[in-house]
C-alpha positions in Angstrom: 101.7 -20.7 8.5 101.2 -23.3 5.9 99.2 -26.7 5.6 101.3 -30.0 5.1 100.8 -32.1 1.6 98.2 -34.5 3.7 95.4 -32.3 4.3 91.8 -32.0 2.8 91.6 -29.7 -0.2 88.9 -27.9 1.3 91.1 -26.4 3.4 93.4 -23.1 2.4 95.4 -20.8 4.7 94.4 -16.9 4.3 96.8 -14.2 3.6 96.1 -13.1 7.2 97.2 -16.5 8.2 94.0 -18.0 9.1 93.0 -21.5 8.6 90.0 -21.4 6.2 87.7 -24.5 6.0 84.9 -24.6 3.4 83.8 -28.4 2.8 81.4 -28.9 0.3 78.1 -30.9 0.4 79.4 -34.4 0.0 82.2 -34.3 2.6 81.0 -36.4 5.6 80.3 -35.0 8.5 83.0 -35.7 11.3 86.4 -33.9 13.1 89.0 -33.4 10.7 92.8 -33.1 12.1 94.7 -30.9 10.5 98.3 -30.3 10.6 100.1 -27.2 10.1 103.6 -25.5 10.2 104.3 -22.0 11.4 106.8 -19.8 9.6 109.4 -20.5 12.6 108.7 -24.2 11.9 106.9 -25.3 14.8 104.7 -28.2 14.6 100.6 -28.0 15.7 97.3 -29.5 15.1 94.4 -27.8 14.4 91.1 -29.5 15.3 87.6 -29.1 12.0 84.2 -30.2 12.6 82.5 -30.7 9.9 78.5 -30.9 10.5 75.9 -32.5 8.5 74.7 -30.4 5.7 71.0 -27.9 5.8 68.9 -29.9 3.2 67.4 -28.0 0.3 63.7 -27.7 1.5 64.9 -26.3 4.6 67.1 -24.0 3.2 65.3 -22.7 -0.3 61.8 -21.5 0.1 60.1 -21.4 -3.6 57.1 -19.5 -4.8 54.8 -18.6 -7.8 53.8 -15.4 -8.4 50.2 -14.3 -9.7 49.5 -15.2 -12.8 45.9 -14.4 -14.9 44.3 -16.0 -17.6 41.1 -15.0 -19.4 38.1 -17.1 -19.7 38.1 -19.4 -22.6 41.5 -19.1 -22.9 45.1 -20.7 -22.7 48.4 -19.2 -20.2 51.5 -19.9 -18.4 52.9 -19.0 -15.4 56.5 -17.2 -14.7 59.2 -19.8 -13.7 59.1 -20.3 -9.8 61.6 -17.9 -7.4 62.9 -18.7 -4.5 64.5 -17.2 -1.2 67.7 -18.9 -0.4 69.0 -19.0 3.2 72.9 -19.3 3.3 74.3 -18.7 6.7 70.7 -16.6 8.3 71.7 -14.4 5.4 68.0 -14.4 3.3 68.8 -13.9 -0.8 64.9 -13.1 -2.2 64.4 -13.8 -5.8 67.1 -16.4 -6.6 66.1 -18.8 -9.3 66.0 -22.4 -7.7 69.2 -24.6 -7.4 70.3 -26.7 -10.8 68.5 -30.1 -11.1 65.3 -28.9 -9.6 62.7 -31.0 -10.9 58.4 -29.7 -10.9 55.2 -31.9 -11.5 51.7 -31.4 -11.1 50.1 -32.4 -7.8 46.3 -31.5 -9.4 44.4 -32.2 -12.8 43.9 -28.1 -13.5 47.1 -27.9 -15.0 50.4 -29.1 -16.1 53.8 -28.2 -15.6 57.1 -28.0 -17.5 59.6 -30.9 -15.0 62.6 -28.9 -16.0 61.4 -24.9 -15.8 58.6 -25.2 -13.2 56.4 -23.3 -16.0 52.5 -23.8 -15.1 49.9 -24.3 -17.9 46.1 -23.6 -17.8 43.1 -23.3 -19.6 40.2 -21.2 -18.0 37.0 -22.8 -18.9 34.5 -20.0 -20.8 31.7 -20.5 -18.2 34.2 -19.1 -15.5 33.4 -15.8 -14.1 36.3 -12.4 -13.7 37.5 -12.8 -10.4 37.7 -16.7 -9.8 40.8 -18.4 -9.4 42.0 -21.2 -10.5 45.2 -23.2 -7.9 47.7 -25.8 -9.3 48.8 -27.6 -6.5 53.1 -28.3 -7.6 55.6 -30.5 -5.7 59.1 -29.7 -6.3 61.9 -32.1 -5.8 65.5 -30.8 -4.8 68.5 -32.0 -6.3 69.4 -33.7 -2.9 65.9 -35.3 -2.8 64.3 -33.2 -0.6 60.6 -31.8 -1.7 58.5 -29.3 -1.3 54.8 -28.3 -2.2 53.9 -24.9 -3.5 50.6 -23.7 -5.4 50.2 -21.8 -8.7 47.2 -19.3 -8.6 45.8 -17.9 -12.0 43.5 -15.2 -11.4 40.3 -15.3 -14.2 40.0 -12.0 -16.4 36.8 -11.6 -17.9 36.2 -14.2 -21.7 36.2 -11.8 -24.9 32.4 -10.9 -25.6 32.2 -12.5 -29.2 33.3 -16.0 -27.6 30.9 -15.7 -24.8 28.0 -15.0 -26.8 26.4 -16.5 -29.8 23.8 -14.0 -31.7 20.8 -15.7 -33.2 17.4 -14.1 -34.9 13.9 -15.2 -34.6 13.6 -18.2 -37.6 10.5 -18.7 -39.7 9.7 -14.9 -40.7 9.2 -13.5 -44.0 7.1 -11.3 -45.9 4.8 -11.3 -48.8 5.8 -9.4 -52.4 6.1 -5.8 -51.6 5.2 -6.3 -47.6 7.6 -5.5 -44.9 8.7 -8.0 -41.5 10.3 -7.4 -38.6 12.9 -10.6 -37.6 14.0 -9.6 -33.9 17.3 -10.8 -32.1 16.8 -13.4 -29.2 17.0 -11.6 -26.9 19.1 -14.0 -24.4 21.8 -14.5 -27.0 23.6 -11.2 -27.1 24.1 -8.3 -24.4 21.6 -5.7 -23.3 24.2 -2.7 -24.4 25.5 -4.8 -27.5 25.2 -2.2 -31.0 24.0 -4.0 -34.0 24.9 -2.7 -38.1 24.7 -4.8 -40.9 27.7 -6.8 -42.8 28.5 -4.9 -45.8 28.4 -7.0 -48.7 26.8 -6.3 -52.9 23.3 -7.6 -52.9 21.4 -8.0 -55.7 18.1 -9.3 -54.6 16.2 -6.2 -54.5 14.9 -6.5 -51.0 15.4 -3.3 -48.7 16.6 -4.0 -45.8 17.5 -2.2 -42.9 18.4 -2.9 -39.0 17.9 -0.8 -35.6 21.0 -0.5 -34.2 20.1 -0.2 -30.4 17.7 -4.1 -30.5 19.0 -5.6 -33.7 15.9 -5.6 -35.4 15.9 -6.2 -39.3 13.4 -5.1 -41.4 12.8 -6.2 -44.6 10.9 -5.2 -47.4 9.9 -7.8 -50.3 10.5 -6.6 -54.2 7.2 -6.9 -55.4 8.0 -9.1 -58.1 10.7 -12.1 -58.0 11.0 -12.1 -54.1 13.5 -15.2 -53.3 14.5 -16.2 -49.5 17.5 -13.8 -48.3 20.0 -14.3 -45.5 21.1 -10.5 -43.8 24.6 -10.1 -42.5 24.7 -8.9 -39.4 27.9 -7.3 -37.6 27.2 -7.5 -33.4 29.3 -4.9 -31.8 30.1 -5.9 -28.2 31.5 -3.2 -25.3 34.9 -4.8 -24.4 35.4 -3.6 -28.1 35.7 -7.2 -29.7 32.7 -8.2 -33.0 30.8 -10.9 -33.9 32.8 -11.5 -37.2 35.6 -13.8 -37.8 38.9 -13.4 -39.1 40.3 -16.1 -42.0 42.6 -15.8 -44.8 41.3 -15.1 -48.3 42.5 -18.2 -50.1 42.9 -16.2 -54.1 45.1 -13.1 -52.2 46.0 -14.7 -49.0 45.2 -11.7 -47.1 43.4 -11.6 -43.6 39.7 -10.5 -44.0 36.7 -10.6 -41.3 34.1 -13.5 -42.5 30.5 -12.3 -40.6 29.1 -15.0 -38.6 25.3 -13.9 -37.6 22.2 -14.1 -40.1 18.8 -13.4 -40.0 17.1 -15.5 -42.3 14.2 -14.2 -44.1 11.6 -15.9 -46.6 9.5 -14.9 -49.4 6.0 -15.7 -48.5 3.3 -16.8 -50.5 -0.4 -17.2 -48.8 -2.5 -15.2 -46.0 -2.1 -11.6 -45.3 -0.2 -10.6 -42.3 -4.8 -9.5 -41.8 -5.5 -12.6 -41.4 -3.3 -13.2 -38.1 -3.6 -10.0 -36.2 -6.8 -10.4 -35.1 -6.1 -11.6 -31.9 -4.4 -8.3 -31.1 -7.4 -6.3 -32.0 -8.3 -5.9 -28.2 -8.4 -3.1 -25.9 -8.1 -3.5 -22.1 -10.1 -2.2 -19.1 -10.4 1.6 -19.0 -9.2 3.8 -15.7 -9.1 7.1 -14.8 -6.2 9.4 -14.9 -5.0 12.5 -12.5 -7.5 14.9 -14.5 -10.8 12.5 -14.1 -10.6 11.7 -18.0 -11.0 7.7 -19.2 -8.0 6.1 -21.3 -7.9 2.8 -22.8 -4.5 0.9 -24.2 -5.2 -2.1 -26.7 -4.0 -5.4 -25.8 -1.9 -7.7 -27.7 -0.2 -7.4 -30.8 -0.3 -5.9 -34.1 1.8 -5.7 -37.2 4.3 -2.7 -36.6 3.0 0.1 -38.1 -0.5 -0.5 -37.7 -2.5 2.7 -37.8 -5.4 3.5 -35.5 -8.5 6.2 -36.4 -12.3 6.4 -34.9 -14.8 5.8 -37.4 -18.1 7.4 -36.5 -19.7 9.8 -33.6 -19.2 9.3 -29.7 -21.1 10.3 -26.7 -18.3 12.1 -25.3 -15.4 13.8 -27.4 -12.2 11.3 -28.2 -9.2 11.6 -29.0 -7.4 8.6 -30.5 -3.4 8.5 -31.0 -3.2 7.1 -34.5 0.3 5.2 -34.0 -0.2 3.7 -30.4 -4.1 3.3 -30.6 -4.2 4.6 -27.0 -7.9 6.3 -26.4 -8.1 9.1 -24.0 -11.9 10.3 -23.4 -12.6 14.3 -22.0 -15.5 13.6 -19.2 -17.1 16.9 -18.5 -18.0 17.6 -15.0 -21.8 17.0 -16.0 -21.7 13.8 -17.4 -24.2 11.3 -16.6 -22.6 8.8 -14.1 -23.0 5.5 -15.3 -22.8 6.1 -18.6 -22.5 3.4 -21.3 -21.1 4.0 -25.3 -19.1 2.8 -27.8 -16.1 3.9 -29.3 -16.2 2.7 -32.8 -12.7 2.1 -34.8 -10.9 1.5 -37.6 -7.6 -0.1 -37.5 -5.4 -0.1 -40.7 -2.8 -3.2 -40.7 0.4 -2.8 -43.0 -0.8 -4.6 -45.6 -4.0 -2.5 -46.4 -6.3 -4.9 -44.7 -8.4 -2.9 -42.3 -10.3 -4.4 -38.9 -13.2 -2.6 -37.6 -13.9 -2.9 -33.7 -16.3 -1.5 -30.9 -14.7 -0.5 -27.9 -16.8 -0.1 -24.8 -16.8 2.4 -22.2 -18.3 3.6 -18.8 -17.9 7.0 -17.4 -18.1 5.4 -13.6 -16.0 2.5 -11.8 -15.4 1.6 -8.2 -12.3 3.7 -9.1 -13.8 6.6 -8.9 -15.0 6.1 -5.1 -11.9 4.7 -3.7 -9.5 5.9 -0.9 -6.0 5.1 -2.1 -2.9 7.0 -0.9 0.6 7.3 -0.2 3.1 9.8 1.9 5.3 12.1 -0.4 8.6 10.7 -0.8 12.1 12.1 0.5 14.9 11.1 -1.6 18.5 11.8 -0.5 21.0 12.9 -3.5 23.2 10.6 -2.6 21.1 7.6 -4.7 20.3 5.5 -1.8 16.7 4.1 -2.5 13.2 4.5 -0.7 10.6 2.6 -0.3 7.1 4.2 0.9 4.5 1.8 1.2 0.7 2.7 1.0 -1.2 4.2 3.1 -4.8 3.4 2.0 -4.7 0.5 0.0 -8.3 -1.0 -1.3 -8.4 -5.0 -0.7 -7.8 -7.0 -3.6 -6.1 -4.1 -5.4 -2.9 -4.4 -7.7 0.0 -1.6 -8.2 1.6 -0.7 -11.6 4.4 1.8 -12.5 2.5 4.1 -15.1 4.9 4.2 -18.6 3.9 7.5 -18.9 6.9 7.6 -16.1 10.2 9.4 -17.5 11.5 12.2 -15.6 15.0 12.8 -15.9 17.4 11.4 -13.2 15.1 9.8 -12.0 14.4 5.6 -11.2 10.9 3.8 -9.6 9.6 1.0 -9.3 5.7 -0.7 -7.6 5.6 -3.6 -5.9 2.1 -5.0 -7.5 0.6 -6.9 -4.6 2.0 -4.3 -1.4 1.8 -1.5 -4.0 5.1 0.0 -1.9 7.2 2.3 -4.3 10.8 2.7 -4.6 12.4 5.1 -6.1 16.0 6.9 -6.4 17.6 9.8 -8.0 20.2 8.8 -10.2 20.8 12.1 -12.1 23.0 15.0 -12.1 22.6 18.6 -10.8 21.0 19.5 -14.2 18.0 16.7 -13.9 15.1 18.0 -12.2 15.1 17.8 -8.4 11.4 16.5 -7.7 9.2 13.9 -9.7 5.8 13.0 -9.7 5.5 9.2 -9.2 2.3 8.0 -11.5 1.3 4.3 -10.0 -1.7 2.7 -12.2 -4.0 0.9 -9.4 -6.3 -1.6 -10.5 -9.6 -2.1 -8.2 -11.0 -5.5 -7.2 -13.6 -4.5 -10.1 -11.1 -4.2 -12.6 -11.2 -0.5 -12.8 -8.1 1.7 -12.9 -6.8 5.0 -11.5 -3.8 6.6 -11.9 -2.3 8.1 -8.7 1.0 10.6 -8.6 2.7 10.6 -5.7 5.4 13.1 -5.2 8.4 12.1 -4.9 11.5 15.5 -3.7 15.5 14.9 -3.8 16.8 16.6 -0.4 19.6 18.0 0.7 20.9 20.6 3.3 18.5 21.2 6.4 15.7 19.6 4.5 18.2 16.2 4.6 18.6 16.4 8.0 15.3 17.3 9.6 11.8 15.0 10.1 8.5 17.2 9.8 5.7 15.2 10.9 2.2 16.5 11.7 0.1 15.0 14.4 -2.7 12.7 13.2 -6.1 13.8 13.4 -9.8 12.2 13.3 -12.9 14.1 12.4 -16.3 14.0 11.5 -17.8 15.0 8.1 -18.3 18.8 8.9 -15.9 19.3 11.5 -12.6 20.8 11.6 -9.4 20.3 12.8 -6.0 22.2 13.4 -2.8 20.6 13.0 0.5 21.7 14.2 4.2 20.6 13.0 7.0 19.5 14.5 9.0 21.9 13.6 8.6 26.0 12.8 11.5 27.3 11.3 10.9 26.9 7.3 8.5 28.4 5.0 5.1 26.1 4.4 2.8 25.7 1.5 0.2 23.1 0.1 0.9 21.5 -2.4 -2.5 20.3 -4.5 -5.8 20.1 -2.7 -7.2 17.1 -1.6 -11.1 16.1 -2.6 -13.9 16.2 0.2 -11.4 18.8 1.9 -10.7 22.3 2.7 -7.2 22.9 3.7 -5.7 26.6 4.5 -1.7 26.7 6.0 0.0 29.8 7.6 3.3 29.8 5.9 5.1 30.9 8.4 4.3 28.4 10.9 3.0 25.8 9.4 -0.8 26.1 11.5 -2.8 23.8 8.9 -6.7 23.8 9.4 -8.2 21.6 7.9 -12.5 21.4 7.6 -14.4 18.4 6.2 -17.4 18.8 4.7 -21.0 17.4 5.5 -20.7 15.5 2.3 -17.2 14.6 2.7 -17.0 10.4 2.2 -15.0 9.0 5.5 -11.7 7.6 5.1 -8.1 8.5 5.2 -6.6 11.3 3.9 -3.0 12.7 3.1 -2.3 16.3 2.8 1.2 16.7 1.2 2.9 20.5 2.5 6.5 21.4 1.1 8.7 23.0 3.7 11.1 25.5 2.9 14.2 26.1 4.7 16.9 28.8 5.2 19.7 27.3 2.5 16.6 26.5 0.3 16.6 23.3 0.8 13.1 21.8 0.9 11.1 18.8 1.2 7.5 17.2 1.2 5.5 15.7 4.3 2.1 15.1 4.9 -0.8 15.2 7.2 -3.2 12.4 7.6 -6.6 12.8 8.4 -9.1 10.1 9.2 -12.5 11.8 8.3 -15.4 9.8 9.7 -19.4 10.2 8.9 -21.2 13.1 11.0 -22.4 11.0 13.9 -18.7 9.3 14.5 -19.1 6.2 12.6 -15.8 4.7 10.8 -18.3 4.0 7.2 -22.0 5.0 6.2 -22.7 1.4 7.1 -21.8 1.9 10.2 -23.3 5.3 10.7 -26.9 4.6 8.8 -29.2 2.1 10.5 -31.1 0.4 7.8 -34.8 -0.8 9.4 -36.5 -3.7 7.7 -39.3 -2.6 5.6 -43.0 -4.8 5.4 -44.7 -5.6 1.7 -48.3 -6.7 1.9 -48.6 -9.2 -0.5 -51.3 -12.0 -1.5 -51.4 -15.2 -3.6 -50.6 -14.6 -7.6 -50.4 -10.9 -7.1 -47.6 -9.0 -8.4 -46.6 -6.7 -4.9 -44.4 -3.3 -6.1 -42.7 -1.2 -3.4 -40.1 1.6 -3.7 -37.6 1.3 -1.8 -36.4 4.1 0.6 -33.2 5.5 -0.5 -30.6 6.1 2.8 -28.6 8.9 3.3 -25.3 8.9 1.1 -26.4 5.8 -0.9 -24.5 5.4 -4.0 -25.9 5.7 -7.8 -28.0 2.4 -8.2 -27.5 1.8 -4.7 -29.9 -1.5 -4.3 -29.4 -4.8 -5.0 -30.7 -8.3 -3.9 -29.4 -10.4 -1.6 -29.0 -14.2 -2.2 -32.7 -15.4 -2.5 -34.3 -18.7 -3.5 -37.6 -19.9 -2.5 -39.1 -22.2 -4.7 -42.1 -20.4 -6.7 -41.1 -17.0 -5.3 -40.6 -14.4 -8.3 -38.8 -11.4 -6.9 -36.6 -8.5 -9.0 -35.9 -5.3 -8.6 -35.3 -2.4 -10.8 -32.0 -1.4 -9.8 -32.2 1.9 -11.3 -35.3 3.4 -9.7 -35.1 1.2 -6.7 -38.3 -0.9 -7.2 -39.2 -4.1 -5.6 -41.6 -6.2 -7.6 -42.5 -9.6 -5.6 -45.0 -12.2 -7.2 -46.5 -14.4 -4.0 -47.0 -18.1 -5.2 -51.0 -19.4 -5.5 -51.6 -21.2 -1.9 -49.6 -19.0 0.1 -51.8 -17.8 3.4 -50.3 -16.4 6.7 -46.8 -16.5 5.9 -43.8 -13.9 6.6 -40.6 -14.3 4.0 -38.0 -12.0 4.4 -35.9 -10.8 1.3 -32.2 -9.7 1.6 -31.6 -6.4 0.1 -28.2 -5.0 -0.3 -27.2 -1.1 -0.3 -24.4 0.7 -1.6 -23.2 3.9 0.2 -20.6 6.5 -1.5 -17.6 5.3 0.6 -18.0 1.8 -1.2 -19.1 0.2 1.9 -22.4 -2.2 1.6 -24.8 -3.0 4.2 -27.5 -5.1 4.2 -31.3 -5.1 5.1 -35.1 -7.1 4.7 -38.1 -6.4 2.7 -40.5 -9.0 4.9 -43.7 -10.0 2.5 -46.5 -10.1 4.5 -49.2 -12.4 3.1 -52.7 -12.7 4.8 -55.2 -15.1 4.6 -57.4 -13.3 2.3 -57.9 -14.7 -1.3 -57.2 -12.2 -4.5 -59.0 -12.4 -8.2 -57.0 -14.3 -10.3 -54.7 -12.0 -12.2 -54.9 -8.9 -10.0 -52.4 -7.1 -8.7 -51.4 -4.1 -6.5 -48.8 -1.2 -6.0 -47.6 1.4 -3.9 -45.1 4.0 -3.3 -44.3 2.8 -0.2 -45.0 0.7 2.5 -48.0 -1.6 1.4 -49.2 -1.5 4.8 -52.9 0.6 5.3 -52.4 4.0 6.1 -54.0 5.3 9.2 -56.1 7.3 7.3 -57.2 4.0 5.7 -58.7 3.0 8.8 -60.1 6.1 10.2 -62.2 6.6 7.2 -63.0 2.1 7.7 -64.2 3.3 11.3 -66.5 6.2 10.1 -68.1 3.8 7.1 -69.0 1.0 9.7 -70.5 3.6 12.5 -72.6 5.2 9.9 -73.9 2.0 8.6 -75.0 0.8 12.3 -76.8 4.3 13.6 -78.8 3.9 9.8 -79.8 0.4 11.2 -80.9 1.6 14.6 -82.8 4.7 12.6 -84.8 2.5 10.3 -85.6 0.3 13.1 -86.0 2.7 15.9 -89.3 1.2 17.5 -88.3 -2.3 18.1 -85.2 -0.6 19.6 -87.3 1.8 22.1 -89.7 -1.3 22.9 -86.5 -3.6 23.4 -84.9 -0.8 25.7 -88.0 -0.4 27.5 -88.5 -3.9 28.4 -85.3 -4.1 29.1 -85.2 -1.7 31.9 
């Protein structure tokens, strides 16, 4: 079969003999007639539609694949792909047809109108991980568009463009004096390494930097100091520095430039003396774990400052000459309430020396004061816990002690709640328990240190709860407390003051018995228990101890009775106060009183009252508040009521008493016997008139 001369040349015969039609896109659509001849010569017509044509958005599908670009930087994009549909057959990855034309449908970007090429710049503020989208249309070369978006993903800016080292300005050092210039700290990285620039100096200063803080220090020539700017190279972690690259202009080779400087002056004037005085300051001593005293100075001081004691103490000291931290040995017989000084001598870099007095009391509300918290569990997996406290004083404060730094090991105290966290961090080589020291501060001001124990678990110990029951007691009474569980081996682990614990190992029984002096309050009793696969842990056992007779506090427990003081007009009144059971060192102290003339004090030391009654005062009762301090810090309050008669006193007079001002009855027995004595002498010496009077009488 073959086509006659008339016929579109879009049409072609195949060697099979079959009529092949393939119209391109600008052949309108419509039925085409076409006439053919057979190879016998006959004659036919064969009938083509042609249809309209699949536009180009409908039939290409474009895309832009991921790009990144790094913060502070410039990038492009690949050229857009596209999937082409030609007959339901999909062709993936085809580049888009000829005279495909791109622009910009957002102000984040540009485009290349010919290659479909995106362009960005990340900003340096943005962070690894953002995106940035370039919204693109794309126009088709039969005018059909579509809309597509190129996404950049951020990578993380180069350390030396983020950052921009600076040192502390305005430091500088007398001849043959050293200074410390410091980093600021919020213009570099916490793990960035410092070294200086190398270069030839020839200004005689020695200088040297720490290469963990970026700390120069500088020593002064001692003659011919002139001002000095130090080189400094900043060694980031993503590997990049702070120095520059530039071409040396003589040899036109690259070489790094450095860019950071710590500017130091040559001083002339005061001694670095002169302004450390404010740091010469120590805070408020506390107690630590063993019952001894230490003080820390406050403030600042030149570095290398050295510390000494310059004279004889009450109790022995020890002084650490570098840090100036003061640790005091109480012995076990020390007077409580004892008062000294610590005198010391504090050498400054330049020579200059400051002597200062540092006071000190062996006793502080710290030492009376229930604070306590359950022994931590700790899983090894380094999942945090929190343990809050206890016992916690009112208006106390919490403070992680920096004596802290077991291996492995992380904690943190809330100061207000006082609640610790902690979390093991380490390996199997760190330790697997920690004592926990928390510095609390008393409402007084006065500190203790408290070490909580703190055990990484794992095996049975992980999985199992040992809780013992809570118990309440009197002072002298015991108690026996039973687990929740048996299976384990138990032990104590430190004793607990006012107690005395005992624990059967195998069982875990613990007894516990208070004593008659015990002060009430909550207690914890930390036991470790043992298991199987060695695995252990630490609980507790709370006790609430209360006083003898059942009462929560001594104030509760003690009544305190009013007490009477006779006194009279312009005469000094003394009366000893009686002392309660369980009352605390100087356990007296007055109350708010002010009546107008009244003179009232009171020895606080030996517990005496001393009350001066204003002239005119007749047949009046005034009642004085007293307060009392009992052992388990607790206060109550009672009267001393001034009794004043109506009888008048010699100017200047005055009595005393040991107790009670109030006649004895022995007072008035020996009044009675005086006053009968003197009437039968009366009737003896006039016995006759008596007889004659009875005998007219009857």
């Amino acid at each position: 079969m073959r086509i006659e001369d008339d016929a579109p040349e879009w049409v072609s015969v195949a060697a099979d003999g079959q009529l092949v039609a393939e119209p391109n896109r600008d052949v309108a659509p419509g039925v085409y007639p076409i006439n053919v001849i057979t190879d016998n010569g006959e004659r036919g017509t064969i009938l083509v539609e042609v249809a309209a044509p699949v536009s180009d958005a409908d039939r290409v599908t474009a895309e832009y694949k991921e790009s990144f670009v790094q913060a502070g930087r410039t990038n492009s994009s690949r050229r857009p792909v596209a999937t082409i549909d030609r007959d339901g057959v999909k062709y993936a990855k085809q580049p888009l047809p000829a005279g495909t034309t791109f622009s910009v449908s957002t102000a984040n970007g540009t485009v290349d109108p010919e290659t479909g090429v995106v362009t960005v710049n990340a900003p340096l503020s943005m962070a690894a991980g953002e995106t940035i989208v370039v919204g693109v249309d794309i126009r088709y070369p039969d005018g059909t568009t579509e809309k597509v978006t190129a996404q950049f993903v951020v990578d993380a800016a180069e350390q030396s463009e983020f950052y921009h080292p600076a040192y502390k300005e305005g430091l500088g050092a007398q001849a043959g004096r050293t200074v410390v210039v410091p980093v600021l700290e919020d213009s570099v990285p916490e793990d960035g390494q410092y070294e200086l620039f190398p270069q030839d100096r020839d200004d005689d200063w020695d200088v040297s930097i720490d290469p963990e803080t970026g700390a120069v220090t500088a020593t002064a020539p001692e003659e011919g100091a002139k001002d000095i700017s130090v080189p400094v190279t900043v060694l980031y972690s993503d590997g990049t520095t702070s120095d520059r690259e530039e071409t040396d202009p003589e040899t036109g080779e690259r070489k790094k430039v450095p860019t950071v400087f710590a500017h130091i002056s040559a001083v002339e004037g005061p001694t670095l003396a002169t302004d450390s005085t404010s740091g010469a300051d120590y805070g408020t001593p506390f107690f630590d774990a063993d019952g001894n005293i230490r003080i820390f100075p406050n403030g600042s001081l030149p570095q290398g400052a050295t510390f000494q004691q310059d004279g004889l103490t009450a109790l022995p000291v020890e002084v650490d000459p570098n840090t100036g931290a003061i640790t005091i040995k109480v012995p076990q017989d020390a007077p409580a309430g004892a008062n000294f000084d610590i005198p010391l001598k504090i050498t400054l870099p330049d020579g200059s020396v400051q002597e200062i007095r540092v006071p000190v009391a062996t006793k502080s509300e710290a030492a009376d004061q229930v604070v306590a918290w359950r022994p931590i569990k700790v899983t090894e997996s380094g999942t945090p816990t929190q343990v809050k406290p206890t016992a916690a004083p009112a208006g106390a404060t919490y403070a992680l002690a920096a004596s802290f730094d077991t291996p492995g090991w992380q904690a943190s105290v809330d100061p207000v709640s006082g609640a610790i966290i902690v979390n093991r961090v380490g390996t199997d080589e760190d330790p697997q328990a920690a004592l926990v020291p928390v510095v609390v501060t008393f409402a007084d001001g006065s500190q203790r240190v408290v070490e909580v124990p703190a055990t990484a678990v794992r095996g049975t110990a992980a999985l199992t709860e040992v809780d013992y029951p809570r118990a309440t007691i009197n002072a002298g009474q015991s108690a026996t407390l039973r687990p929740s569980v048996s299976h384990g081996t138990f032990s104590l682990v430190k004793t607990v003051p006012g107690l005395r614990t005992v624990i059967d190992p195998s069982t875990g029984e613990l007894t516990i018995t208070s004593f008659d002096s015990t002060v009430p309050g909550l207690r914890e009793i930390p036991v470790q228990v043992t298991f199987a696969d060695s695995s252990h842990l630490v609980t507790s056992a709370r006790v609430e101890v209360k006083t003898t007779s059942g009462a929560d506090t001594y104030t509760e427990g003690i009544k305190l009775d009013d007490v009477t003081v006779i006194g009279r007009p312009e005469t000094t009144s003394r009366y000893t106060l009686p002392v309660p059971p369980h009352a605390a060192d100087r356990a007296f102290s007055l109350g708010e009183f002010s009546v107008p003339g009244w003179n009232v004090t009171l020895d606080e030391v030996n517990g005496v009252l001393e009350v001066q009654v204003p002239a005119g005062t007749r047949g009046v009762r005034q009642a004085i508040p007293l307060n009392v301090a009992f052992a388990d810090g607790t206060v109550g309050t009672f009267n001393a009521v001034v009794e004043v008669d109506n009888a008048g006193v010699a100017e200047g007079s005055s009595q005393s008493s040991a107790g009670s001002s109030t006649p004895s009855p022995w007072v008035w027995a020996l009044a009675v016997l005086g006053l009968l004595g003197t009437v039968c002498k009366v009737l003896y010496d006039n016995r006759e008139q008596v007889l004659q009077f009875l005998a007219g009488w009857m």
